[in-house]
Steps between C-alpha positions, in 0.01 A plus 500: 500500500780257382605382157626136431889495393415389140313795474726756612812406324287483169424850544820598638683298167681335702489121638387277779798361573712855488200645813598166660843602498407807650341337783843264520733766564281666691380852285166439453288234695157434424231638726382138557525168400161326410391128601652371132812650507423801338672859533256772551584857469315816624516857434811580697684233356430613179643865525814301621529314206468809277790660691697180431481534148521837467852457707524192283496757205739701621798182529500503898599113618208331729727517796510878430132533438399319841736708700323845357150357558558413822656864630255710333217499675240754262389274189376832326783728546723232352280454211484860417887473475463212263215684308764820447725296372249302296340835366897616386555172307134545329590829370905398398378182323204712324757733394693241345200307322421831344876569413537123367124501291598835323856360428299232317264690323752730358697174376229309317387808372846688397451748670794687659608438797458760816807471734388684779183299514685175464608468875201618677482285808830365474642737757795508683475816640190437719674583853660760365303746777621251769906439410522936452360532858654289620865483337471833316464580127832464405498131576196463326643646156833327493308153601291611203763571220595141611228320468442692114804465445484105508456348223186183498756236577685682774163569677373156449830396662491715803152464547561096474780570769241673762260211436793264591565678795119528629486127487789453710382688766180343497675182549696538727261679704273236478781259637545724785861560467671699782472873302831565622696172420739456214232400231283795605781756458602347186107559330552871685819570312406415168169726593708741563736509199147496311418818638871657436449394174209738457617891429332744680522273855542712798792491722732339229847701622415476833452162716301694737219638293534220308377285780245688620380506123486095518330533863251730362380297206531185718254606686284635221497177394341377839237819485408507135311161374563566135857447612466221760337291259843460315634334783216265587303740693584725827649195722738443167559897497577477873760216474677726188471800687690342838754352206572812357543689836742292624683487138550862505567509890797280482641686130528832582 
């Protein structure tokens, strides 16, 4: 069974002409064409267009997107990745529509109110688990006093600065700049001063653990989707992890 292109992007809410794109560049052809022109799409093509814009969702470029489809080769196992990270977001954002809906409540009615119910959801202590394995819990707790220590304009700033950065990389990845040419080194540099910026960063009096502090998280980025999707996905987290190794290669 196959379902007219009309169809499908009506219940997908998206358009006709944005599935014909697809098929343009090459990321999601339909399974036939009919005798009037039409697109038809079956079953398969249908889980492919979910993954889409799921990775859609999660700000990977189409380049980016086709590249991942076409190496993985288990449709379910990836979706169960995208369903983990879909199930996290469902429980942060309900979190945060409780938090927000109380705040509310408590303000048309007079009520006082609760700060430690205020900021449920709003959590930037979530990997906390992952950076003390990793990094120990010592850089967790000074990167902490830092970030409470901010006030709403500084973190607005720095997280405005990170965003800035993630974009870059995604564009210049997406160009397919030489990772190890001058404009490449100069995006790994100012990542780089980012992350001396931050307290609590490993390796920050010595160039050697330093280093293999940058390696490591550049190739958590590659490993870990939730962090390859700020770089356009995991062939943007490769070309910033190849930039960042030779950056730190060449300054110690």
């Amino acid at each position: 069974m196959d379902w007219p292109i009309q169809h499908i992007a009506r219940l997908a809410g998206t358009t006709s002409r944005t599935l014909r794109h697809y098929d343009d560049v090459g990321l999601l052809r339909p399974t036939r064409v009919g005798g009037n022109g039409y697109r038809y799409y079956d079953r398969s093509a249908l889980v492919r267009l979910q993954r889409i814009l799921l990775l859609r969702e999660l700000g990977l470029g189409l380049p980016q997107i086709r590249g991942l489809l076409d190496r993985e080769t288990s449709e379910a196992e990836a979706l169960e990745t995208h369903l983990a990270w879909l199930q996290e977001e469902q429980s942060r954002l309900a979190r945060q529509i409780a938090s927000v809906q109380a705040t509310i409540h408590a303000l048309r009615g007079g009520e006082e109110l609760m700060a430690e119910n205020m900021f449920d959801g709003f959590d930037h202590t979530r990997y906390r688990e992952e950076v003390e394995q990793r990094w120990g819990s010592d850089a967790y707790a000074r990167s902490d006093r830092w970030w409470r220590g901010m006030s709403d304009t500084e973190r607005s700033e720095w997280m405005s600065r990170a965003a800035d950065l993630g974009r870059d990389w995604i564009a210049a990845a997406e160009r397919g700049i030489d990772p190890e040419g001058d404009e490449a080194q100069a995006l790994a540099a100012r990542h780089v001063a980012w992350l001396r910026g931050i307290p609590g960063t490993p390796g920050q009096g010595s160039p050697d653990e330093f280093a293999q502090y940058v390696r490591g998280l550049a190739d958590m980025y590659v490993d870990d989707p939730r962090f390859a999707a700020n770089y356009g996905g995991t062939a943007g987290a490769e070309f910033v992890r190849a930039a960042l190794r030779q950056h730190v290669d060449a300054t110690r």
